[in-house]
C-alpha angles and dihedrals in degrees: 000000000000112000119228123204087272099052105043086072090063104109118246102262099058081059096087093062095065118089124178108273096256091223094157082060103062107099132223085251092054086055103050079051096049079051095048095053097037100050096049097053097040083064094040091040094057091073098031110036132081112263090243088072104057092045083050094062096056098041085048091052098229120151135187094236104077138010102263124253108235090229095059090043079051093051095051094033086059087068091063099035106256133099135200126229131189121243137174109254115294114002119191120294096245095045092048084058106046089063104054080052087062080042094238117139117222105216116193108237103219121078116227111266115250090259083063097044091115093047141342130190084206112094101244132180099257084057095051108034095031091033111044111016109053078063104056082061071081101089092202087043090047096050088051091053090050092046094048090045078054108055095031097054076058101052122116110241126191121216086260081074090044092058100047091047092056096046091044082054090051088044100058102039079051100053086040094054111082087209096054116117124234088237098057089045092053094041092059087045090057091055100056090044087059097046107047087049092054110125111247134095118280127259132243085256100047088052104052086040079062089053092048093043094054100036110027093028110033105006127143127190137189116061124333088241084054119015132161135224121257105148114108091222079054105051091036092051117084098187086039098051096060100038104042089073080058116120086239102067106086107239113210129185104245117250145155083273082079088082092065098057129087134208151207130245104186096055141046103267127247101227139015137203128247121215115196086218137328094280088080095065091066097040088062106037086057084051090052090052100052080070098059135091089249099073099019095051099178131120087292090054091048100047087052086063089048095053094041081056087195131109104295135148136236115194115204132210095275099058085252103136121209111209117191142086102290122226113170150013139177128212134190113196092358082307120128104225103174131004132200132207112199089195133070101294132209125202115204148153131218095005086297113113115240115251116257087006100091116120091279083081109046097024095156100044143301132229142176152164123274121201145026124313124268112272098002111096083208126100118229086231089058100043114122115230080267097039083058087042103053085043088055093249094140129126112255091024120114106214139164119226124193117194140197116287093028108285116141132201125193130171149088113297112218109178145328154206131250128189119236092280093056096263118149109237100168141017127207116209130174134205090036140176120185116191143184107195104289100359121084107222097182124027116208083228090062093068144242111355115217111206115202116218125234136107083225156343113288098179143349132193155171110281140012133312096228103024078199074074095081153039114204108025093157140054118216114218117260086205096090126206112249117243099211112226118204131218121247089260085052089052086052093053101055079052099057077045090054087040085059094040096055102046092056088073093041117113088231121029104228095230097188091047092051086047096057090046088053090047091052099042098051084053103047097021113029101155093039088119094173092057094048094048087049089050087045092053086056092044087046112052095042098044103235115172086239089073093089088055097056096038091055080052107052085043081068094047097056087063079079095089077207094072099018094098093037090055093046102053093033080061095051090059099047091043097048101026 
């Protein structure tokens, strides 16, 4: 892909989630699909939708006419700072979100089948780029995007999330697949069933994917007697749209508790928060964020990290920042007093990695002490150049420290850093030894040992410190999306769609070639609606005598309680437009 002036600031390793935008590869088919559902909700969504959508749509440059090309959207996106990338289905949480923290919005690149045209767990196209890009033309509701994409790349997921991620991913690429089998369907839908009703508290992650469900995806705002859609699931959702405003649906003022509740993706959704305006958004979000590791550090923050088991970050006291997968740590009076990675491991500060400490040199793991030392009230990191003298933390000096909790570390210091106001973030011994009553935590044989510096943890998160840390941060999905190829009669078919396309822009309809297509089309595709109310649009606008025949047609369709609705409404729009 070509990188705009907003992409080109995406780190390297989000890279590998973006693919070319297959545009050659839509059918005719998958446009008159991309018409039929815009059309319809661009007339529903004028009564219904929050103003900012419909000025979106024309700031974002998208039409009813085609599906877009990534590299127009980009063009037009520039002007209010965001750009749009390609990727292939669901991506991983964090990464999702650290995009839209570079506010960048990842647009799947495939477009729901026809048997999908109402609703599709699958990310598609018509849900990213008609869904969620006309509202960040909002500036309150973009900064809120931005900020969410933020905090959530940094929260801290299990394995629970790992494995629902993965099995949404299945399901979708399943209900998306024509060849797919009802059991296999309903087998991934078991599983995710099973999984999101597991005992056991929520993540970091689980939580702020519940923000973002019920705000980004399927948010309202305005009163809850009278609110609007804003929510991208909402807006890309014909049979959504219309039947979210419904009594019904319970309506709930939207508050922190949203993080609490989960949803469903295979099915409409009971009930819907209100948000007074899109201020709230940020207000809770920042509330939100006052809960997480991030912002709260401590033995709880760390042991989140632990039980992730995947790359995460703790930041000490100092500023000094640990990279790496966490594997133990030892407290003393709810107090973490050492800590262990079991992975190559990155020190940095400042989200700049530390020179000569990348994870060439603690590829195995890295560990250290945390707090004061046992009997002085002062901590190592505000201690003055004689404070460090009279406690023997001086370089050339071999000393022993014992600290808080039990931890002792003896050995030869050799040198040290400081941060740009002269604290000391990390010492360097050699010869150590590093002990916890009877267990030896650091050999003298394995090296130098390297001791960061802080009384205790200020914040953890999801990720590295210096993304430059590290090669590989996420993992793509070995579940693959599936590329529908169509037989040689289906092919036939998109032809007779882009036959009656393109005769709606041609200076003389060619009666007796729109004829032939209605008169194949009723042989080898009798219940192919979409096709029958484009061909009546033609007939229709331009008056030609066929139009009775399809019309009748279409009449016995709509018997197929499957397509009734569609036609109907298909008509409405022919007929008033």
């Amino acid at each position: 892909m070509q990188f705009n002036s907003v992409t080109q600031k995406l780190p390297k390793h989000l890279h590998k989630f973006i693919v070319q935008q297959p545009y050659e590869a839509y059918t005719a088919q998958n446009q008159a699909v991309w018409r039929y559902v815009m059309r319809l909700n661009n007339r529903v969504l004028k009564q219904i939708a929050h103003k900012s959508y419909s000025n979106g749509l024309k700031k974002t440059g998208i039409t009813e006419d085609r599906i877009p090309k990534m590299e127009g959207m980009n063009r037009i996106l520039k002007d209010i700072g965001w750009a749009a990338v390609a990727v292939d289905g669901f991506i991983p949480p964090n990464a999702f979100m650290e995009f839209q923290a570079y506010n960048v919005l990842v647009i799947s690149s495939d477009i729901r089948t026809l048997e999908h045209i109402n609703y599709t767990p699958a990310p598609d196209i018509i849900h990213e780029a008609a869904g969620h890009a006309p509202i960040i033309a909002n500036p309150e509701y973009s900064e809120y995007l931005r900020r969410l994409g933020e905090i959530g790349s940094k929260a801290i997921s299990s394995p629970k999330d790992d494995a629902i991620y993965e099995a949404i991913r299945l399901l979708s690429i399943l209900k998306e697949n024509p060849n797919s089998t009802k059991a296999s369907i309903s087998e991934a839908t078991n599983t995710i069933y099973k999984l999101q009703t597991e005992r056991g508290g929520l993540s970091e992650m689980a939580k702020i994917k519940n923000l973002h469900w019920w705000t980004v995806e399927y948010g309202l705002i305005g009163t809850l007697e009278n609110p609007k859609l804003y929510g991208a699931g909402l807006l890309s959702s014909i049979e959504e749209s219309q039947l979210c405003l419904k009594e019904d649906v319970k309506k709930i003022p939207y508050s922190i508790e949203a993080a609490e509740m989960n949803f469903d993706i295979t099915t409409t959704q009971p009930q819907l928060f209100v948000i007074p305006n899109f201020a709230k958004l940020s207000f809770v979000l920042e509330k939100f964020a006052n809960t997480m590791a991030i912002r709260t550090g401590g033995l709880e923050g760390l042991n989140k990290l632990i039980a992730s088991g995947k790359l995460g970050t703790i930041e000490l006291s100092t500023g000094i920042q640990i990279s790496g997968v966490f594997s133990t740590v030892l407290d003393a009076k709810q107090k973490p007093i050492y800590f262990q990675t079991t992975s190559p491991t990155a020190l940095s500060f400042e989200g700049t990695e530390l020179i000569g400490h990348g994870t060439e040199h603690h590829p195995t793991g890295y560990g250290s002490t945390l707090g004061k030392l046992e009997g002085i009230n002062i901590a190592i990191e505000d201690m003055s150049p004689k404070d460090l003298e009279v406690y023997g933390i001086i370089e050339g000096k071999t000393t022993r420290l014992l600290f808080e909790g039990g931890v002792k570390v003896e050995g030869k210091i050799i040198t040290g850093k400081r941060d740009l106001q002269g604290k000391i973030i990390l010492i360097t011994f050699k010869d150590c030894k590093v002990s916890y009553n009877e267990d030896v935590l650091f050999d003298p044989s394995w090296g130098v040992y390297d001791m960061a510096i802080g009384k205790h943890i200020s914040s953890a998160f999801a990720g590295p410190a210096d993304p430059n840390s590290f090669e590989d941060i996420y993992s793509i999905s070995k579940t693959k999306t599936v590329k529908i190829e169509y037989s040689k009669e289906e092919q036939r078919l998109h032809q007779w769609y882009e036959i009656v396309k393109n005769q709606s822009t041609a200076t003389a309809v060619d009666i007796e070639l729109i004829s032939k297509v209605f008169s194949k089309t009723l042989t080898a595709y009798p219940s192919e609606w979409l096709l029958f109310l484009e061909l009546y649009d033609l007939a229709y606008t331009n008056d030609l005598s066929l139009k009775n025949e399809i019309y009748e047609h279409l009449q016995k369709l709509k018997q197929n309680n499957l397509y009734s609705k569609l036609i109907t409404d298909g008509l409405e729009l022919i007929i008033k437009t």
